[in-house]
C-alpha positions in Angstrom: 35.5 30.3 4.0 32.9 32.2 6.5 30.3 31.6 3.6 31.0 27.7 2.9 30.3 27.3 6.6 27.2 29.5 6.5 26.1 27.5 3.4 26.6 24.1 5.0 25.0 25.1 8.7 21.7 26.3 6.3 21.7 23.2 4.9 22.5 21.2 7.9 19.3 23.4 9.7 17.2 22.1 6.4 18.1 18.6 6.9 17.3 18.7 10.5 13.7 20.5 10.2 13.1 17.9 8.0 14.1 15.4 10.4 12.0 16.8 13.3 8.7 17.2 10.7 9.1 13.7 9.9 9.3 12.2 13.2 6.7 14.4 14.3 4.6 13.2 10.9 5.2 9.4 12.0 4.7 9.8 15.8 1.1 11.2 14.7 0.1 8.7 12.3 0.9 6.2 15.2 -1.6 8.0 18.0 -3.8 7.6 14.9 -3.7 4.3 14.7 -3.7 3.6 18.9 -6.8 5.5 18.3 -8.3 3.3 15.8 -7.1 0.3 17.7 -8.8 1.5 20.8 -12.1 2.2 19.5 -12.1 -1.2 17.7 -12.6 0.3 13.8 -8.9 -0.9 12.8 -9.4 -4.7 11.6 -6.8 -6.9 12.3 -7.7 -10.1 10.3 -7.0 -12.3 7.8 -9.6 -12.7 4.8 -10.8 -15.9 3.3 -12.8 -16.7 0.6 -15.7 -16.8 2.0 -15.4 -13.3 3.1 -15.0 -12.2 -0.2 -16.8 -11.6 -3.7 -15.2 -13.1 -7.1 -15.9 -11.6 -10.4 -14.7 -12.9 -13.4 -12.9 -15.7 -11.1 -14.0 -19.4 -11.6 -13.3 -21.9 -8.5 -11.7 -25.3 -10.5 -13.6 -27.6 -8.0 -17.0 -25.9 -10.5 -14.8 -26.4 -13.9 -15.7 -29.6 -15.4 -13.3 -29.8 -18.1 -10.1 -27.7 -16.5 -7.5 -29.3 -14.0 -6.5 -27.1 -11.1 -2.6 -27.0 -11.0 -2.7 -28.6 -7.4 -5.2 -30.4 -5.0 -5.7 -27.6 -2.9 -9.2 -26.3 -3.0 -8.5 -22.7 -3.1 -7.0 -22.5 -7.2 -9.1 -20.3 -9.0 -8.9 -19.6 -12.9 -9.4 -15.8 -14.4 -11.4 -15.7 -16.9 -10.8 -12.8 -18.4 -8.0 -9.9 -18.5 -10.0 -7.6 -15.9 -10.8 -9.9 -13.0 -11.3 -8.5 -9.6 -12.1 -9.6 -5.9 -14.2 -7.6 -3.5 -14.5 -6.8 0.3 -17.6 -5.2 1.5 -16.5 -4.2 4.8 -14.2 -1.0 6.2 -11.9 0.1 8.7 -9.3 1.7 9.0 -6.5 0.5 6.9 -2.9 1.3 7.0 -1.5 -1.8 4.6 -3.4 -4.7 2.9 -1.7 -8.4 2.0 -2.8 -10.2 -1.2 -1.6 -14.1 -0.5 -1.7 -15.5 -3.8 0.3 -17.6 -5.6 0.3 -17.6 -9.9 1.2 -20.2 -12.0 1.9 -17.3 -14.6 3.5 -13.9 -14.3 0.2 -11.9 -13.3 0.8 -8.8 -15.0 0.0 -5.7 -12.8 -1.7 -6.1 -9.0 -3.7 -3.0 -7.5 -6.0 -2.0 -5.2 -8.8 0.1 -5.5 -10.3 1.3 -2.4 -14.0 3.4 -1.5 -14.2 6.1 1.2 -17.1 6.1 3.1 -20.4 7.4 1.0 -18.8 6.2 -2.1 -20.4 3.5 -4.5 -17.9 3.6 -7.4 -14.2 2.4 -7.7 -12.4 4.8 -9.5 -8.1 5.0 -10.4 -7.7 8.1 -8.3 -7.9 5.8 -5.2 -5.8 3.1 -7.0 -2.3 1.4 -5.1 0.0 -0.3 -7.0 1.6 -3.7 -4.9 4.7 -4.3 -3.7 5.8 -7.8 -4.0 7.2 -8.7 -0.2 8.1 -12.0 -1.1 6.7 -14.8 -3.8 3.3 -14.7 -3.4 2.6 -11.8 -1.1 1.6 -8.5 -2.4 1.7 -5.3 -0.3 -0.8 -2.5 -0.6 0.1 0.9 1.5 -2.8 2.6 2.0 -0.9 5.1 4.5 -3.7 5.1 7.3 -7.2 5.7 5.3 -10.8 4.7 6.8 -12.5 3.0 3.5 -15.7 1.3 3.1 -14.7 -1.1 0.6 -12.0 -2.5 -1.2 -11.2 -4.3 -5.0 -8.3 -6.4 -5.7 -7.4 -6.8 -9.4 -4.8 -9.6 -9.1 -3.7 -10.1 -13.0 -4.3 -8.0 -15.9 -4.1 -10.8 -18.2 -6.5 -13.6 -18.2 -6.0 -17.1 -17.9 -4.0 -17.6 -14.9 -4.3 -20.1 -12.1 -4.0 -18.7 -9.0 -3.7 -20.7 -5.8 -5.3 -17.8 -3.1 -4.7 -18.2 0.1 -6.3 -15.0 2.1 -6.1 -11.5 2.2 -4.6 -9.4 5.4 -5.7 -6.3 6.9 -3.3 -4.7 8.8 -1.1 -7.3 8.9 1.0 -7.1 12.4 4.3 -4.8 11.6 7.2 -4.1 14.3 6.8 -0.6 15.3 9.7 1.0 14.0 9.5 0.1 10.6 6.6 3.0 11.0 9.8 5.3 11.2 11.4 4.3 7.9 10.5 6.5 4.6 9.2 4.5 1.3 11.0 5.4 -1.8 9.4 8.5 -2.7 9.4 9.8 0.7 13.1 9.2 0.7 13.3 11.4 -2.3 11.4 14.1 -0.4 13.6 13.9 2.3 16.8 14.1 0.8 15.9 16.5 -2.1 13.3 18.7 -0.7 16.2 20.0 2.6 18.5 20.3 -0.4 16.3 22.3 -2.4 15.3 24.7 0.3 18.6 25.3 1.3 19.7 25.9 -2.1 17.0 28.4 -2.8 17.3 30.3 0.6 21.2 31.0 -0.2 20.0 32.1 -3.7 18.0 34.8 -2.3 20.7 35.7 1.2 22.9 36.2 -1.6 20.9 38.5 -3.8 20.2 40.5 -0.7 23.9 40.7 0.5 
């Protein structure tokens, strides 16, 4: 009985280390970003297309055989499977927003991003979106100053998409900040686990 509770109080002292690293973890990546705010090199903005570079993108209004899928301006047709859109400028960026809405299941969306003194895109520095809702994808950069960014918004070809801008640093209620992701969930919950598992292990080899 006196070891059950030893083992549970070791694992009950794991899980709440982890607890205080990860509050301590988010509490400085917010003073990072106050910091950033302050000094003005966080953007706060929303992106249209005139901020932005098209490759392998063609505006319907400069298609002279193609109908756009709507009347809004802003439809643009990928013309091959490998199309991407660029943003020359830098910051520092905790979460990107793609607004765009496909008339065709787009494949895979990612971000490629360029740390300062870097001229080439390459997938080490790749994100994956996260669709927040029908037509907004959600990049998690996790607080990184870049210099420049690539959105790959289909890996098909073909696809009318009606884009509407692209957020940096969209605004985000402060204690969300506070809540892990998926695989930080997993790192909370198994990591404690493990330690505890493996410190017993050994206590009882000494013992």
């Amino acid at each position: 009985m006196n070891e059950t509770k030893r083992t549970l109080r070791l694992f009950g002292l794991c899980y709440a280390l982890a607890l205080i690293f990860w509050v301590v973890f988010c509490l400085g990546r917010c003073a990072v970003m106050l910091i950033h705010k302050a000094d003005g090199t966080m953007p706060q903005t929303t992106l249209t297309a005139d901020d932005l570079t098209f490759e392998s993108f063609e505006n319907y209004q400069d298609l002279e055989w193609d109908t756009p899928p709507g009347d809004n301006p802003d439809w643009y047709l990928s013309t091959d499977n490998d199309p991407h859109i660029f943003y020359d400028g830098g910051g520092y960026l905790e979460t990107v927003r793609l607004l765009a809405k496909q008339t065709l299941p787009p494949g895979s969306v990612a971000l490629y991003y360029l740390l300062p003194g870097q001229t080439d895109y390459s997938e080490a520095q790749k994100v994956f979106a996260r669709t927040v809702e029908p037509g907004v994808y959600e990049f998690d950069l996790g607080g990184k100053t870049v210099s420049g960014l690539r959105i790959d918004p289909d890996s098909v070809g073909g696809i009318a998409t009606l884009f509407t801008g692209v957020e940096l640093n969209p605004p985000r209620f402060w204690l969300l900040r506070f809540v892990p992701d998926g695989g930080q969930w997993l790192l909370l919950l198994g990591l404690p686990a493990c330690a505890a598992a493996a410190w017993a292990l050994v206590r009882g080899k000494r013992d």
